[in-house]
C-alpha positions as CSV (number, residue, x, y, z in Angstrom):
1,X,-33.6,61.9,21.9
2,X,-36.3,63.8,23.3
3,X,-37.4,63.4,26.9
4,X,-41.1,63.3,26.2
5,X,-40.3,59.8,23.7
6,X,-38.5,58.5,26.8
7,X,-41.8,59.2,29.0
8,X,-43.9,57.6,26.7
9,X,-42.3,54.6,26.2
10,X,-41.9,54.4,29.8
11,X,-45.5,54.6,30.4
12,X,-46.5,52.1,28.0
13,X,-43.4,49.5,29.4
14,X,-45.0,50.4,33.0
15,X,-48.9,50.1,32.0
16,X,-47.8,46.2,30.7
17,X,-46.4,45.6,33.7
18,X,-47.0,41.9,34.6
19,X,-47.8,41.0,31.1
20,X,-45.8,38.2,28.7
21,X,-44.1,39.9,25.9
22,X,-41.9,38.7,23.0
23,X,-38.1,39.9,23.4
24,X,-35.8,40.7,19.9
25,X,-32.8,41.6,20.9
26,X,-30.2,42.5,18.4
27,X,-26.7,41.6,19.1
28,X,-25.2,43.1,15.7
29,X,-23.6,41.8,12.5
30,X,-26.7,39.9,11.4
31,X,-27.3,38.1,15.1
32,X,-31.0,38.1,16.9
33,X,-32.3,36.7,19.8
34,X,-35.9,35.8,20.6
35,X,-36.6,35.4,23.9
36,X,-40.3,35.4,26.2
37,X,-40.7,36.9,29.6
38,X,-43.0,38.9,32.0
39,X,-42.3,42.5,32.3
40,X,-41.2,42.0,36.3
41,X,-40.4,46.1,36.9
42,X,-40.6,49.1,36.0
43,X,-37.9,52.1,37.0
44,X,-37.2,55.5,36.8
45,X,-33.8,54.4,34.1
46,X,-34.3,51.3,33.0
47,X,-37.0,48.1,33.0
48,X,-36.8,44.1,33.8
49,X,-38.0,41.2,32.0
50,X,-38.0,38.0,33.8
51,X,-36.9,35.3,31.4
52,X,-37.8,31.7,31.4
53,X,-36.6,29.0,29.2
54,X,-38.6,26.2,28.6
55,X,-36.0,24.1,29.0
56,X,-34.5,22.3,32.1
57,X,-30.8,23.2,31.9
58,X,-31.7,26.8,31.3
59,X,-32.2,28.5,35.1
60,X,-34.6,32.1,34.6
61,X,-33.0,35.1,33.8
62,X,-33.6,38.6,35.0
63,X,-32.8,40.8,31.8
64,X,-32.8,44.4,32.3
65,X,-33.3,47.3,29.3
66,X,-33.1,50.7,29.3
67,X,-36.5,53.0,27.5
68,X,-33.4,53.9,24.8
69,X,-32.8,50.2,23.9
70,X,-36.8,50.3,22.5
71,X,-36.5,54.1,21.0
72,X,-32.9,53.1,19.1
73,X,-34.7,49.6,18.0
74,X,-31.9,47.7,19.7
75,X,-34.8,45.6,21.4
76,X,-38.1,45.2,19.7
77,X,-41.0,44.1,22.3
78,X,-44.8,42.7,21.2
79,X,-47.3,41.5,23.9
80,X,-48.0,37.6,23.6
């Protein structure tokens, strides 16, 4: 992986900053989840998404990716 890749996906994670995106995470042998959130921060390694389910018995959820996760398409991200 080349370190200029890594830089510009982290520039683009850190310019939507504060913005809702749509989360596909892929968990292997044919299993996806969809999740929404707000890009919460930004960091030198890695990047948080603040996660919150629509649904009562579901509390939010801090999720935290690294710039590889998005360059090795183990998460795919899309503004809402």
């Amino acid at each position: 992986m080349e370190q200029a890749q890594i830089s510009k996906v982290r520039a683009s994670v850190h310019r939507q900053r504060g913005n809702r995106v749509k989360i596909q995470l892929d968990r292997g042998r044919n299993k996806v989840d969809i999740q929404e959130g707000v890009i919460q921060g930004a960091y030198p390694s890695v990047f948080t998404v603040l996660v919150d389910d629509e649904r009562e018995e579901n509390p939010p959820q801090l999720l935290s990716f690294s710039y590889t996760d998005i360059i090795t398409k183990d998460i795919r991200m899309k503004l809402c």
